[in-house]
N, C-alpha and C positions, 0 to 999 in steps of 0.2 A: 432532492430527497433521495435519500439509498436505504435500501431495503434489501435483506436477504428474503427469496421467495423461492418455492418449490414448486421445480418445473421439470414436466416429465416423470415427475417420480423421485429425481432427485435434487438432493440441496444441493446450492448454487451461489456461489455471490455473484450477486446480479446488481448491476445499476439500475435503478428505479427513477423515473423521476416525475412521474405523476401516477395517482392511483389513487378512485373513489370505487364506488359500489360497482357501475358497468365498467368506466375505462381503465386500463394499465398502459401507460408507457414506458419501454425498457429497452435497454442497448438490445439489438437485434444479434441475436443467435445461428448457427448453423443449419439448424434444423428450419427457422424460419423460411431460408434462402426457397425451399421446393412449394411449401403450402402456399407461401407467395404468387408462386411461378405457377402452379396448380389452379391457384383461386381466379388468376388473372389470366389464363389460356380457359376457363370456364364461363368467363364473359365476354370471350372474343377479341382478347386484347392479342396482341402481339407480342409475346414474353417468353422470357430467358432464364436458366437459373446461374448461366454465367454474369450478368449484369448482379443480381444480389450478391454469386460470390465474389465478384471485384469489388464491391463496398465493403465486405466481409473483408478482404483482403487489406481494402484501404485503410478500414480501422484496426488491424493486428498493426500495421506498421505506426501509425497515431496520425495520420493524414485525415481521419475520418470520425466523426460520432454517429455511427448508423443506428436509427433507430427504430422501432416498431410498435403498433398500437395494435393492444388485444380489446376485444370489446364483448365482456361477459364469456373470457375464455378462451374467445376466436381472435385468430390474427384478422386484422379488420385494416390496417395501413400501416406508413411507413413513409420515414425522410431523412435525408441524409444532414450534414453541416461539414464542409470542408473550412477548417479556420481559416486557413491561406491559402483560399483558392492557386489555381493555376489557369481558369480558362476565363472567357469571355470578358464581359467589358470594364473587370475591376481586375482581372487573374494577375497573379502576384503584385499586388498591391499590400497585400499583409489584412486585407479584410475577407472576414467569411462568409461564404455562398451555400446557401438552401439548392441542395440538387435532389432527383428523382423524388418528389414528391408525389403520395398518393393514398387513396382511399378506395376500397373495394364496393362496387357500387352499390351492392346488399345493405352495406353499412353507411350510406352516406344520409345525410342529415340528421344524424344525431350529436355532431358537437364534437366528432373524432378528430380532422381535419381543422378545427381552429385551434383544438388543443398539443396539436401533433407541433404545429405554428407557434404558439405563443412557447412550447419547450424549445425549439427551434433558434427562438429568437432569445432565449433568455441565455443559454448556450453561447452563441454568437455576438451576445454582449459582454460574456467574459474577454472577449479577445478583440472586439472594437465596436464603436460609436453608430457602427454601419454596414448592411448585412444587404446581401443583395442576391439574387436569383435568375435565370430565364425562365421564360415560360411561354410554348407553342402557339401558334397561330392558324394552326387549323381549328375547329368546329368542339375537338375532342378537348380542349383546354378552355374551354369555354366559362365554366363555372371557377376554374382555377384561376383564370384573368378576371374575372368579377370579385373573388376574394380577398386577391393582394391589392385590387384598390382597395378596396373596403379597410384594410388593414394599412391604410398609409404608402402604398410602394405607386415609386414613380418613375416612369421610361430614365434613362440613363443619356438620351439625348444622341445616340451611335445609328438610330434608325435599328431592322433589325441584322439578323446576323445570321449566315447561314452554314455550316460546315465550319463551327468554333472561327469564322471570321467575317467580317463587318459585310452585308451583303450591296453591294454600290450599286450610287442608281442607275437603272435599266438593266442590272444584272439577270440572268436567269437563275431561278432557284426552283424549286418545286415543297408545297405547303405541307413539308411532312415534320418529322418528330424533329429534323434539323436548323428547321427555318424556327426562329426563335427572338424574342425583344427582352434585354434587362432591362430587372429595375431593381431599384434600391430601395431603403428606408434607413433613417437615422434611426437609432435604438435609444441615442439619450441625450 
């Protein structure tokens, strides 16, 4: 779905691609990059507003569709889609990867986060049969590894993977945002 909407104050063509009464989802903006970064150092996360502008960046060059969910106005999340990945257990294979996925925990259980997914995935079907992700193994991805099963995604069979390479076993690693397990899902 595309929509022209007025943001900020001013008109815009903006990509739209889902929008009822509470959520909007739409290509992720400039201005997003700090309220982001803002919302997510206010719940004690560990955040950057260089990480949103390298997706910002990504997507100016067409490596990226970054996107973000407002929810009743407020930026409430956000997830990236690289068609042709580069990294982890499918990178340059010509299939696309769901990266930095998230929902602001103010906002979580209302339906932002399966919706941010299911635009994700429809995206990622434009360019193949199969779309694949990592996702953490510490404590903090908890509900995120409960979701993508729920949603069909299944280990990629590499064990996991730490520092964007395959972590062997009896290796030392440590359970932070780098230590990480893909998975995939067919889309059709």
């Amino acid at each position: 779905m595309e929509n022209q909407r007025k943001i900020d104050g001013s008109h815009c063509n903006l990509r739209v691609y889902y929008n009822d009464r509470d959520i909007l989802i739409r290509d992720m903006q400039q201005s997003d990059a700090q309220i982001i970064t803002e919302e997510e150092i206010a719940q004690g996360w560990d955040a950057s507003v260089e990480k949103y502008e390298m997706r910002l960046k990504h997507q100016s060059e067409g490596k990226a569709i970054s996107l973000v969910a407002e929810y009743r106005g407020k930026i409430a999340g956000y997830i990236n889609i690289y068609p042709n990945s580069e990294w982890g257990a499918f990178g340059n294979q010509g299939y696309p990867e769901i990266v930095d996925f998230g929902v602001l925990e103010k906002y979580r259980r209302r339906g932002i986060g399966a919706k941010l997914m299911d635009i994700a995935e429809q995206i990622a079907s434009k360019y193949s049969d199969m779309v694949y992700l990592g996702v953490g193994m510490h404590h903090g991805y908890g509900s995120a590894q409960r979701m993508y099963v729920k949603r069909g995604y299944i280990p990629d069979g590499t064990g996991v993977w730490y520092c964007d390479k395959v972590c062997e076993q009896y290796a030392n690693c440590c359970n932070d945002d780098d230590l990480v397990l893909y998975l995939s899902k067919k889309l059709r």
